[in-house]
C-alpha positions in Angstrom: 11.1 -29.7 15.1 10.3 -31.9 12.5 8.0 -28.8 10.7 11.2 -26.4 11.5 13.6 -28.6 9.3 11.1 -28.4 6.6 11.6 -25.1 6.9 8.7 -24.0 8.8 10.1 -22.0 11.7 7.2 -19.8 12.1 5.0 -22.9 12.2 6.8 -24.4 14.6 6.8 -21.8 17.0 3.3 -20.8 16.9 2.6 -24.6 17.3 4.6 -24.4 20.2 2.2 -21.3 21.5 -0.6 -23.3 20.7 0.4 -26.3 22.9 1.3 -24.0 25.9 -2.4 -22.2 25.4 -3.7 -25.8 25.4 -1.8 -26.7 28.8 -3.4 -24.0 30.1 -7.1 -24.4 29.6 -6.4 -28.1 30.1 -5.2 -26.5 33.5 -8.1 -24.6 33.9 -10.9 -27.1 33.1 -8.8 -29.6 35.8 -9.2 -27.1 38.7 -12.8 -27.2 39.0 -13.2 -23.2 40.0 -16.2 -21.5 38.8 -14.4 -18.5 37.7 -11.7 -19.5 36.2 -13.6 -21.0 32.9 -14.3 -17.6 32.3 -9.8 -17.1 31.5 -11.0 -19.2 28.7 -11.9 -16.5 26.3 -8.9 -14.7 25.9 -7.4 -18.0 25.4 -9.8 -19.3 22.7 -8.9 -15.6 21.0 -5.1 -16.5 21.2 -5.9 -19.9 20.0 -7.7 -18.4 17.0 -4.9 -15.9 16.4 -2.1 -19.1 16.2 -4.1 -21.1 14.0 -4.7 -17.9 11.5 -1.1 -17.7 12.2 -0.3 -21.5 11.0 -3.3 -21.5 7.8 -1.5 -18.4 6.0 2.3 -20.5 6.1 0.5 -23.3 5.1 -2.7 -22.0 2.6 -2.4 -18.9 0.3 -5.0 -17.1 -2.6 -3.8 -18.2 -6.1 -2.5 -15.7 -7.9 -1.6 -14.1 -4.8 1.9 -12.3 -5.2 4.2 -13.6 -3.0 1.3 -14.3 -0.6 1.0 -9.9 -0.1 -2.7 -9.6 0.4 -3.1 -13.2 2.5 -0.6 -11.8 4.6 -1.8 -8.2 5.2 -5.3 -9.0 5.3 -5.0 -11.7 7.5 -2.2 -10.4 9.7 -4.3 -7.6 10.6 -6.7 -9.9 12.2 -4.2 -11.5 13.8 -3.0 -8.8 16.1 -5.9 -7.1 16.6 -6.7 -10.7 18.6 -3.6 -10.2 20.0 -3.9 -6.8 21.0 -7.2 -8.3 22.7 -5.4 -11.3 24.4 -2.4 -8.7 25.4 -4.8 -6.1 27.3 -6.5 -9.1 29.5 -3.1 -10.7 30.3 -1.6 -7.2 31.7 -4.9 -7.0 33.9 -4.9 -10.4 34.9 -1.1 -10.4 35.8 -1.5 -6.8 37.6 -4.7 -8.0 39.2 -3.1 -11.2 41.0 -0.3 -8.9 42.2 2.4 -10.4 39.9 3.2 -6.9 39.1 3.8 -5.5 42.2 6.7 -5.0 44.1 8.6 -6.8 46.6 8.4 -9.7 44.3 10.3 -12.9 44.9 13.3 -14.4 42.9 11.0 -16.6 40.4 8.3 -14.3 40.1 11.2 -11.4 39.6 12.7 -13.5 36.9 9.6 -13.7 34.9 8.9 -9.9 35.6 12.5 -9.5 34.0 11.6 -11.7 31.0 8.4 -10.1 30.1 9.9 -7.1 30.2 12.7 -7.8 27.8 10.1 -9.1 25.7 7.1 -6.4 25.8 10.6 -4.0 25.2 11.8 -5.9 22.5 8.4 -5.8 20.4 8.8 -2.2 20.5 11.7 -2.5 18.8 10.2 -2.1 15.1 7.5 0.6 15.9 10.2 2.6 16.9 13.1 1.9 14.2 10.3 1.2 11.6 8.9 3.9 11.9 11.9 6.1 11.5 13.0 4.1 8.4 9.7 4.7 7.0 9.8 8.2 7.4 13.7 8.8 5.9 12.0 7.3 2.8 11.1 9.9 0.9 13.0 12.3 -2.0 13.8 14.9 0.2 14.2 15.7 3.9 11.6 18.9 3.7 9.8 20.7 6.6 6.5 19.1 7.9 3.9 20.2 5.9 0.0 18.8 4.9 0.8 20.2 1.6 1.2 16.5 -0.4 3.0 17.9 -3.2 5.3 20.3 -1.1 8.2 17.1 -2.4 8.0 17.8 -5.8 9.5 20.9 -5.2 12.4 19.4 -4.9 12.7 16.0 -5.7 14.1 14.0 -8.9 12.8 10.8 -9.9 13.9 7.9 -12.9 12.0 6.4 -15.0 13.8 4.1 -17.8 17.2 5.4 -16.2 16.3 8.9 -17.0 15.8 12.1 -14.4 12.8 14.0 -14.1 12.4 16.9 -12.3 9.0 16.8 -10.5 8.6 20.5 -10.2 7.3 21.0 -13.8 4.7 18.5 -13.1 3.8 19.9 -10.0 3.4 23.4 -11.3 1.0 21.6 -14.1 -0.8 20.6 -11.3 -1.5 23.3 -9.0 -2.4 25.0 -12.5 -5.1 22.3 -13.1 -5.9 22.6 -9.3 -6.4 26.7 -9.8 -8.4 26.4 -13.4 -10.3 23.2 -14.5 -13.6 23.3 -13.3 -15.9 19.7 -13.3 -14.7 16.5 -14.0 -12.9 16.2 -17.5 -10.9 13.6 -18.6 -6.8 14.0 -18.4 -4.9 11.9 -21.1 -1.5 11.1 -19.2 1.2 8.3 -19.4 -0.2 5.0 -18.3 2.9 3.4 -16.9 3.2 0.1 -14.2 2.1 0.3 -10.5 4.1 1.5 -8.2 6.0 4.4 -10.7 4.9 7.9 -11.5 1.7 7.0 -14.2 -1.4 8.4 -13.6 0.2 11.5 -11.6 -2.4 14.5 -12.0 -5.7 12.2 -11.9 -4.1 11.5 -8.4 -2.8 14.4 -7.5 -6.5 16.5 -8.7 -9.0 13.7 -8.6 -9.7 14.4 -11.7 -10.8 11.5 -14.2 -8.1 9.6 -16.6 -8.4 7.2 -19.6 -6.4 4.4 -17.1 -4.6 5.2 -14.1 -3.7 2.0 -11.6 -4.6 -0.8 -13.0 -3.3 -3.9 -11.1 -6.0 -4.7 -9.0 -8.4 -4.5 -11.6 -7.2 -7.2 -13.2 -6.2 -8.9 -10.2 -9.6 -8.7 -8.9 -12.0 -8.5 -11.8 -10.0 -10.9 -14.7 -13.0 -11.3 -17.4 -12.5 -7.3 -17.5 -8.8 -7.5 -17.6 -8.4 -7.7 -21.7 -10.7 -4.2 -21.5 -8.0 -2.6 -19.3 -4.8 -3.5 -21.1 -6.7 -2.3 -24.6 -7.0 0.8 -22.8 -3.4 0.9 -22.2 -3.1 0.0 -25.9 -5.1 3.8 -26.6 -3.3 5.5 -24.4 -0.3 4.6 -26.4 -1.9 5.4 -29.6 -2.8 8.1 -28.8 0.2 9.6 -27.4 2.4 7.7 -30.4 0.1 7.6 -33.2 1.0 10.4 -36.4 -2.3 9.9 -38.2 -4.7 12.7 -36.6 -7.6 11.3 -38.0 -6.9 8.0 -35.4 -5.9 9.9 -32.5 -8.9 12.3 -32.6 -11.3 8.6 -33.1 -9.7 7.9 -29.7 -9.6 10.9 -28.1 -13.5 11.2 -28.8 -13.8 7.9 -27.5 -13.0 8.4 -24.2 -14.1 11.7 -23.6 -10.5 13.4 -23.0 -10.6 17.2 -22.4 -7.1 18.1 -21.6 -3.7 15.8 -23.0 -0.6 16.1 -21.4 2.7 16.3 -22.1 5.7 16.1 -20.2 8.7 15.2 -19.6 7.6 11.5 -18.5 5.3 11.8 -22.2 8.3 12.4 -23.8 10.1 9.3 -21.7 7.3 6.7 -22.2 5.9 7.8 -26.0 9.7 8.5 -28.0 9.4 10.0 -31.4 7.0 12.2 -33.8 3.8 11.9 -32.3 3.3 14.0 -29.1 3.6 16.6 -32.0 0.7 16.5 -33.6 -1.0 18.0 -30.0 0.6 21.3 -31.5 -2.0 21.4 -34.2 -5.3 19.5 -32.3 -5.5 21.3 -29.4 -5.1 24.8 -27.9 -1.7 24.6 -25.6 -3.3 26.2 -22.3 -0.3 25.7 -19.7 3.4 25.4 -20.6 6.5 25.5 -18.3 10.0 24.1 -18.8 9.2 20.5 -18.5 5.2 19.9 -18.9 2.5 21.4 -21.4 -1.3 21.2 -21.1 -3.2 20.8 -24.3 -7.1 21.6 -24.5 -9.0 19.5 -26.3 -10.6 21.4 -29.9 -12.0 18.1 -31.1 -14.9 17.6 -28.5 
């Protein structure tokens, strides 16, 4: 309790788990049968499980943001030993006939309790998962088609609409017409936010697309990345040709575009100048596609 007013609940009660597991095998060690010692393994797995349980409250990864990947990565370890633990305690509690009927009032207490509680977990896979699936722009028709929402859908970026269809159709065009692997120049933008939208959406090559866990993971390369930011701004904001077409060589780029999230990130004269150095090979309402004349 002491733990809990520090404001370690979930210590607390995993601690409490952990001394109940202990009881147990205590338990089982005391009663001398030659089978039982076996009912330790599941236990030692549970026991693992609550002390992973108590390290990630108590130890983290530096840098680690808001303790995400030391959660996730570690959580997932955590129930598949519970999963584990789970499946031998059903067959061990059906298999000494505490599951069967006709039961008595203690052991039909317990039967209650369990249930609420296997009942009760089951309350996030099923509300989860519907709150996860109402998350999306638009409430379309099942479909394997990942871009089918862009039909439809408007998203904001610096408080201002964009209508994804234009990108989509300049997507299904570079789907239907570029053949190998050339380099895209798009909008570098933050993660989590629509940069980076037709390398993901065609596979297809970009001066930077997602670039958190590359500095994250790989620091002594992280002043590389953000200078490639730097270009892709330069690029896209730059009036002097003669620069733009130095960068553009650079990196290889084969086709630039220009949309309405270009227009959004890069304000002012620049994206002009793609008029005069390429050859405009795709054009809609919202999005052009400019081929590169300078390679």
């Amino acid at each position: 309790m002491f733990i809990g007013a520090a404001g370690f609940w979930n210590i607390t009660l995993l601690v409490v788990f952990l001394i109940l597991a202990g009881m147990v095998v205590w338990k089982i060690f005391a009663s001398q049968n030659e089978e039982r010692p076996f009912e330790i393994v599941p236990l030692a797995l549970l026991g693992l499980a609550l002390f992973i349980g108590i390290g990630v409250d108590l130890v983290r990864v530096e840098g680690d943001i808001g303790r995400m990947n030391t959660f996730f990565k570690y959580y997932l370890e955590i129930w598949v030993l519970l999963s584990i633990v789970s499946a031998y305690m059903l067959w061990h509690l059906g298999a000494s006939g505490f599951l069967r009927p006709n039961l008595g009032l203690r052991s039909g207490v317990w039967m209650v309790v369990l249930a609420v509680l296997i009942g009760s977990s089951l309350i996030y896979t099923a509300l989860g998962s519907r709150a996860r699936i109402s998350d999306r722009f638009t409430d379309g028709p099942s479909t394997l088609d990942g871009t089918a929402y862009m039909a439809e859908a408007l998203h904001y970026e610096q408080e201002q609409p964009l209508e994804l269809k234009w990108d989509k159709e300049a997507i299904t065009w570079v789907q239907d017409n570029v053949v190998g692997s050339p380099v895209i120049l798009e909008a570098h933008l933050s993660q989590y936010r629509w940069g980076a939208r037709f390398a993901n959406y065609t596979g297809l090559p970009t001066v930077i697309g997602w670039p958190w866990h590359q500095i994250q993971q790989r620091t002594d390369y992280s002043v590389a990345i953000l200078d490639r930011a730097e270009d892709v701004r330069e690029m896209y904001e730059t009036t002097d040709e003669d620069r733009a077409l130095s960068l553009l060589r650079q990196y290889g780029v084969k086709y630039v575009v220009v949309g309405d999230l270009e227009r959004i990130t890069y304000p002012g004269d620049g994206l002009g100048k793609f008029e005069s150095m390429g050859r405009k090979v795709f054009e809609n309402q919202g999005t052009a596609i400019y081929e590169a004349r300078w390679d």
